[in-house]
N, C-alpha and C positions, 0 to 999 in steps of 0.2 A: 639372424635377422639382418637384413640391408642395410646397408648407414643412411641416415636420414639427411638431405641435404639443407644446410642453411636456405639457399632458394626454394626447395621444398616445403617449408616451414613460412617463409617471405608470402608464399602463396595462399597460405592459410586464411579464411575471414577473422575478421575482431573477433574477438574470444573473452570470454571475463567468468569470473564466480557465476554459478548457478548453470552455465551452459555444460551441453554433454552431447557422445556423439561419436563419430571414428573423426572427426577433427580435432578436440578434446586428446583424443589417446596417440595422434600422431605426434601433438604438442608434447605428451605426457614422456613418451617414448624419444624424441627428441632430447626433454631433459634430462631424461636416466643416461641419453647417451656421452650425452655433455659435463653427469656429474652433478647436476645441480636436484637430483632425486632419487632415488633410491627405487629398485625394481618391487623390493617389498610395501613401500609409499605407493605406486603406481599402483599395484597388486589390491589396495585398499580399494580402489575405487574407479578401477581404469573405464575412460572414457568420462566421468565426471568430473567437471575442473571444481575442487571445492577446496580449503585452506590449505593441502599439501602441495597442490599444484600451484596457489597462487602465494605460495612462498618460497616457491620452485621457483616461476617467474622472476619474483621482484629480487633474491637472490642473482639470478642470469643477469636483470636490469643493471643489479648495482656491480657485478663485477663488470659488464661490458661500456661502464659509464656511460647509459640510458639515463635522461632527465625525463620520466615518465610525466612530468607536468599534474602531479597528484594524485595520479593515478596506479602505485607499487603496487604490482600484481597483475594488471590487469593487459594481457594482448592487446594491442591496439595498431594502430599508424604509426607510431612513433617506432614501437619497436621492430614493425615490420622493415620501416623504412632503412632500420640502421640494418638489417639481416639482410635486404637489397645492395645496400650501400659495402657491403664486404667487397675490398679489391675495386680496381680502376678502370673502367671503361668506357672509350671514347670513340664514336664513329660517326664522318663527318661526310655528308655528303653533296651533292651540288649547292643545291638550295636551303639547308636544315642541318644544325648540329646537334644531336643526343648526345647529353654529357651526365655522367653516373659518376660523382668524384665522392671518394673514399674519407672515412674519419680523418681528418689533418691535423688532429691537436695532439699528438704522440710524444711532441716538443714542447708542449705549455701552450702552444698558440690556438686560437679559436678552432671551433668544429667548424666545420661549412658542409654546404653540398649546395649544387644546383642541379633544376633539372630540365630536361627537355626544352628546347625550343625551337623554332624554326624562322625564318624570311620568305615576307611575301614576293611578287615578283615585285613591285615597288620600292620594296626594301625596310618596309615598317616591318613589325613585329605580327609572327603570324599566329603567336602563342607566346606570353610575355614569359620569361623563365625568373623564377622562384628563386630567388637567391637565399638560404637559412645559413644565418650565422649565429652562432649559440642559442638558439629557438625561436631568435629572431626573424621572421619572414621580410624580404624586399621585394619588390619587381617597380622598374624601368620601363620608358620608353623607349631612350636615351642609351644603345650600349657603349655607350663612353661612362654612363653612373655606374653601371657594371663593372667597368676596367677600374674607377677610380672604388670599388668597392671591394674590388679584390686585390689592391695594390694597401688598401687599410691592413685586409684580413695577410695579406704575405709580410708586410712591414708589425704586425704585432706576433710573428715568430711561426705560421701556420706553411705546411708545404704541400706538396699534392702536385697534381697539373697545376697550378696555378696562370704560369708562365703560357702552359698552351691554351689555357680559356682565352687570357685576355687575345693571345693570338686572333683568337675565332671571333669575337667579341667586334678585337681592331678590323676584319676582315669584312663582318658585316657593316661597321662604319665608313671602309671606302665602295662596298658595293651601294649604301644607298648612296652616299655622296654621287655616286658614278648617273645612277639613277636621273637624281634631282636637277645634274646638270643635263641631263639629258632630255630634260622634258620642261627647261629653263626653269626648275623651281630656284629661288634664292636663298633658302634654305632649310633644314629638315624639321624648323619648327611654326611654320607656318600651318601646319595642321596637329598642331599639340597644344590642348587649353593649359594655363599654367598648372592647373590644380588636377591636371591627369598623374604629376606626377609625384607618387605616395612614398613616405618614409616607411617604416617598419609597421608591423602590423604583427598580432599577435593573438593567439585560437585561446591561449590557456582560459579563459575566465571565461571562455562559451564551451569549454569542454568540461571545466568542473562544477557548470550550471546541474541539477536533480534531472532537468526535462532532460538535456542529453544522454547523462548516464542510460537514463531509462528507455532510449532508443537501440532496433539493435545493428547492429554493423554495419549493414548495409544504410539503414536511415542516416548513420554518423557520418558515413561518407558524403553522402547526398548532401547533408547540413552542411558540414563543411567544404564545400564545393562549391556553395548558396554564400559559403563568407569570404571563400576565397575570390568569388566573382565582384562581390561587394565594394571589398577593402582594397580587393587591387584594381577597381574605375574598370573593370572589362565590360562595359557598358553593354555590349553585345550579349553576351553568357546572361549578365545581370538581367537583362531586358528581357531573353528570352526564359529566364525562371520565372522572373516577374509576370508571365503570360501564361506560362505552367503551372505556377501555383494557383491565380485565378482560375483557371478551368478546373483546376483537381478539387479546388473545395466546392465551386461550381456542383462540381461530382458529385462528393462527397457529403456536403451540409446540407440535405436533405435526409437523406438516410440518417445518420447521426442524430438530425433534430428531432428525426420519429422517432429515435433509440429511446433520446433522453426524454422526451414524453411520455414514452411508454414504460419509462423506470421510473420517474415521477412519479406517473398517477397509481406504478404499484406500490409506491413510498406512502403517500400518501394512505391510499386503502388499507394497508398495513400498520402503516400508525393506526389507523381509526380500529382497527379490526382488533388490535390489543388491546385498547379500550376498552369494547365494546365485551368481549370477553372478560377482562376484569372485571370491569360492572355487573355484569350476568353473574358471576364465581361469586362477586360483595354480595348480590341481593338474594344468590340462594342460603348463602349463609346467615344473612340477619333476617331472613323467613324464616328457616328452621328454628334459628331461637325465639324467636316471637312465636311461634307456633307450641314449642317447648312452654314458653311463660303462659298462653293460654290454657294450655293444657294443666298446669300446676296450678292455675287459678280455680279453673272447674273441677281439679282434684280437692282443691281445700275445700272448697264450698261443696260440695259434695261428702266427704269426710265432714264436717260441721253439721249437714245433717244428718249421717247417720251416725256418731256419733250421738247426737242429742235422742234419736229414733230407739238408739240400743239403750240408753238411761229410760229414755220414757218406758221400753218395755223391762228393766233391771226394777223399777218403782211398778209395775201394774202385776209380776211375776210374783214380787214383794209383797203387795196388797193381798191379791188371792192367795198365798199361802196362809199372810197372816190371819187372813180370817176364816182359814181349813182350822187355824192350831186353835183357834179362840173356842167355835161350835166343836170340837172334838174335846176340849180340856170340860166344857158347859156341860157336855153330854155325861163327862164320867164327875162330875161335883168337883171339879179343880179350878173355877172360873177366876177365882180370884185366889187363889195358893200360890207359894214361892216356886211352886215346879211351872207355873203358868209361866211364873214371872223370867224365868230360868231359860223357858223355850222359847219363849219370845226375843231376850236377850241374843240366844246364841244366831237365830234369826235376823236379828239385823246386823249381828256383828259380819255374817254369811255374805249379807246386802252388799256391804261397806266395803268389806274385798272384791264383790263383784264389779260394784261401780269402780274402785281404786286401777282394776285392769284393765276395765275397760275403756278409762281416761289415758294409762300406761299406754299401752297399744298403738291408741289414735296421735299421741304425740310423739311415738317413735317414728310411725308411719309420715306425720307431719316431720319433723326431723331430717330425716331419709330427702321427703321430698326437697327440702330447703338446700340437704349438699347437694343435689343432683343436678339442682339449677343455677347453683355456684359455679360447679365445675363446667355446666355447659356455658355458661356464660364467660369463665373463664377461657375454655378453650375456641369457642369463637372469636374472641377478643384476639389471642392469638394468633390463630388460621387467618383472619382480616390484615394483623401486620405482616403477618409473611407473603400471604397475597399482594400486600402494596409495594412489599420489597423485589418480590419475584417479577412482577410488573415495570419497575423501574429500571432493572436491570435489564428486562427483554427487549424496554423500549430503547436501553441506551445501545447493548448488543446489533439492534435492528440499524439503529442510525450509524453506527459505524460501520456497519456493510453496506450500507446505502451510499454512505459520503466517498469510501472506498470505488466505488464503483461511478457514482454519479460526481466525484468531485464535489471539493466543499461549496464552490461557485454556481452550480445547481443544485443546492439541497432547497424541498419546501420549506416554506413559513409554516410549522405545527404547535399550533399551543401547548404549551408545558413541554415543549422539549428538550433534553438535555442540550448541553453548549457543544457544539461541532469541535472537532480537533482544531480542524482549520488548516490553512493551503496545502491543501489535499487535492492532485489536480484530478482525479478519477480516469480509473480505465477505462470509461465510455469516451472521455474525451482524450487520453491518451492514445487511443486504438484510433479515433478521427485524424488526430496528426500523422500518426504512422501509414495512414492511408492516404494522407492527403501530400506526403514527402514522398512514399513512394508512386502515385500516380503523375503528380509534377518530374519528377526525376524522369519515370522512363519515358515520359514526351523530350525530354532534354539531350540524358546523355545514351 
């Protein structure tokens, strides 16, 4: 395989966990060649950046003393910049110096770098250059602040070009000088407000904001483009994002506003609609048991009379025998004899078992009935708390795909809803930024 070039690698987009891709496995292939990963690592998962690779990275970061600005692991600006910044190169041409200066702290003294800038034909600044010293950002009006900023960064032990910046730096200072006299200005700060001109400035605390993270490479560029205009007074750049953003959400905050309407009212619907179903699932279950309890009612009173029907016929069964045994005992001269008395006896003792069973029976049957309606009442008792449980859940389930989505800043107002996680911004309005930094951008750059 080809060896992979540092500036091959420089060229790369922002990269971080979770992306994938042949950009991903150029990275990947890069660090196996560098050592910082193993071909069987890569082999895991080539093309996916997931924890081998992002400790691939932040291994490279810490041996090339990279300040990833909290971010170990992750591809970015920073560490493209320093993969640019390998070796020294300067080319200076009429009007305009590119200056690419190399790691300087080899010695203890500060990192620096600057980069690009040029001279109008006036002699001001035609693109202010960036001066970063230890992560510190500067830009000038003034390239004398420049000179006297890199005579700090050579005097605290730092080497590089140093000597030839400031060269180019003093060089643009007698071309406007030359200028000003030329066009009898009295001097080069008659057209600089005091407050054009800015101390250090610095991205960390807008790079380890949640919104950034969640932007992707190209948005982070844009953002920071948006702060660089900002923080270093480019009034012009600033102004004209300021006019690009207004038209992209112009754009944008229509669609978006129908989005989240229309996620709204299916939040909404959807709450009710669980509801509404739960209640249906409560009422057919406490019908079937009142239906159950009617039905046991009309079983007892039903059983109670015939129950009493089958005594009433057990006593008329009893009578007509009895008085078969009475005219058959009359007919043979037994009417009044101990065998009368005998037949009669064994007769009702006959009765007395009948009746004894036929009470037995009904009260088993009563019995029977009594668990059946226990048990039913117990297991609907049941089934209702699991329904109320299953119910809660699907409500809480439901709102956290909603807040996910709609962000906690537009969830509905719904009675009895669970409590939102909360600063949740959602990917409806996520996806509106992204679309709103990248439509301002390409009016821009």
């Amino acid at each position: 395989m080809a060896k992979i070039s540092d500036k091959t690698i420089a060229g790369l987009p922002n990269l971080q966990p979770g992306d994938e891709g042949s950009n991903v496995k150029t990275l990947q292939s890069w660090l196996v060649q560098n050592g910082y990963m193993t071909q069987s690592q890569m082999n895991t998962g080539p093309g996916i950046y997931g924890p081998k690779t992002k400790a691939a990275v932040a291994a490279w970061q810490k041996s090339a003393g990279i300040d990833p600005k909290g971010n170990s692991g992750y591809f970015g600006p920073i560490s493209k910049s320093h993969l640019s910044n390998q070796g020294s190169t300067t080319t200076t041409t009429k009007d305009s110096t590119v200056t690419r200066t190399p790691n300087a702290a080899n010695d203890g003294g500060p990192e620096w770098e600057l980069s690009e800038w040029q001279q109008n034909d006036d002699g001001s600044f035609k693109s202010k250059p960036v001066l970063t010293i230890d992560g510190k950002r500067y830009r000038f009006d003034d390239p004398q602040d420049y000179i006297d900023k890199l005579n700090e960064v050579q005097a605290a032990g730092s080497d590089g070009p140093i000597n030839e910046m400031k060269k180019q730096f003093q060089g643009a200072i007698e071309y406007r000088t030359y200028i000003e006299n030329k066009d009898g200005k009295s001097n080069s700060n008659n057209n600089k407000d005091d407050d054009d001109n800015f101390g250090p400035y610095d991205d960390t605390a807008l790079r380890a904001t949640d919104e950034f993270q969640r932007l992707s490479g190209e948005d982070q560029d844009a953002v920071l483009a948006v702060f660089e205009a900002v923080a270093g007074n480019d009034k012009t750049k600033a102004s004209r994002l300021v006019d690009a953003f207004k038209a992209a959400a112009k754009i944008n905050d229509p669609y978006f506003a129908q989005q989240l309407r229309l996620a709204v009212d299916a939040i909404e619907r959807g709450y009710v609609t669980i509801d509404e179903e739960s209640e249906f699932q409560e009422l057919q279950l406490t019908s079937r048991l009142s239906d159950f309890r009617e039905d046991f009612e009309r079983k007892k009173d039903f059983m109670t009379l015939e129950q009493a029907a089958t005594l009433k016929e057990i006593d008329r069964e009893y009578e007509a025998t009895l008085e078969v045994l009475r005219e058959g005992l009359a007919t043979t001269g037994f009417g009044s004899s101990s065998r009368k008395a005998k037949k009669v006896g064994l007769l009702d003792e006959a009765t007395g078992d009948l009746r004894q069973s036929s009470n037995r029976r009904f009260e088993f049957e009563r019995g029977s009935d009594d668990i059946n309606l226990g048990r039913a009442e117990r297991d609907t008792e049941r089934e209702l708390e699991r329904l109320a449980r299953v119910t809660e859940e699907g409500k809480l389930s439901f709102l956290r795909d909603a807040e996910r989505n709609v962000g906690t800043a537009n969830l509905p107002n719904l009675a009895g809803a669970p409590d939102p996680l909360g600063d949740i911004y959602g990917a409806i309005p996520e996806q509106k930024l992204q679309n709103t930094i990248s439509t301002a951008t390409s009016f821009v750059f």
